[in-house]
N, C-alpha and C positions, 0 to 999 in steps of 0.2 A: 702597638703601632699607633700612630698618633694619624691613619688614613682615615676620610671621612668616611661615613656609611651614606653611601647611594643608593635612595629607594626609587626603581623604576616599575611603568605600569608591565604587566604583564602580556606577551604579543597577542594578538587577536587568537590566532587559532592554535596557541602552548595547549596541551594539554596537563589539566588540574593535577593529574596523575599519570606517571609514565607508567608502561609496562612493555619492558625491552622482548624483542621478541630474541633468543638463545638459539633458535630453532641452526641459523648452522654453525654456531660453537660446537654442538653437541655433535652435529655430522661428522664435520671437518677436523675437527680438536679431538674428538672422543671425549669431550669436557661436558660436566654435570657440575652443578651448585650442592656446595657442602652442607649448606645448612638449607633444613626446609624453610619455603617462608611463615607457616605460624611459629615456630620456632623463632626466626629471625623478628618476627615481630611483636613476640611476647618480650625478648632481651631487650631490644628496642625502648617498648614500652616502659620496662622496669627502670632500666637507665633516664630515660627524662623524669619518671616519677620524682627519682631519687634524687635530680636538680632541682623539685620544686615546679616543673612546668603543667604539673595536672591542677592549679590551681585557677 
């Protein structure tokens, strides 16, 4: 895509880190997360290594 990249500031009160709360997925749905998150965030991690971004 030939669209610019727009870097804007970040709003006052974003938080640096989300953590979604599930709590009624799990009620309502009967819904749980497949993958744990160390698990997710070891794959994660291995994947950007493998682009080059741990540098």
């Amino acid at each position: 895509s030939n669209a610019p990249v727009v870097y804007k500031d970040p709003v006052v009160d974003d938080p640096k880190q989300r953590r979604p709360d599930i709590t009624l997925a799990k009620f309502w749905l009967n819904w749980e997360p497949k993958v744990s998150l160390p698990l997710k965030h070891r794959n994660e991690s291995s994947y950007w290594i493998s682009l080059g971004f741990n540098k």
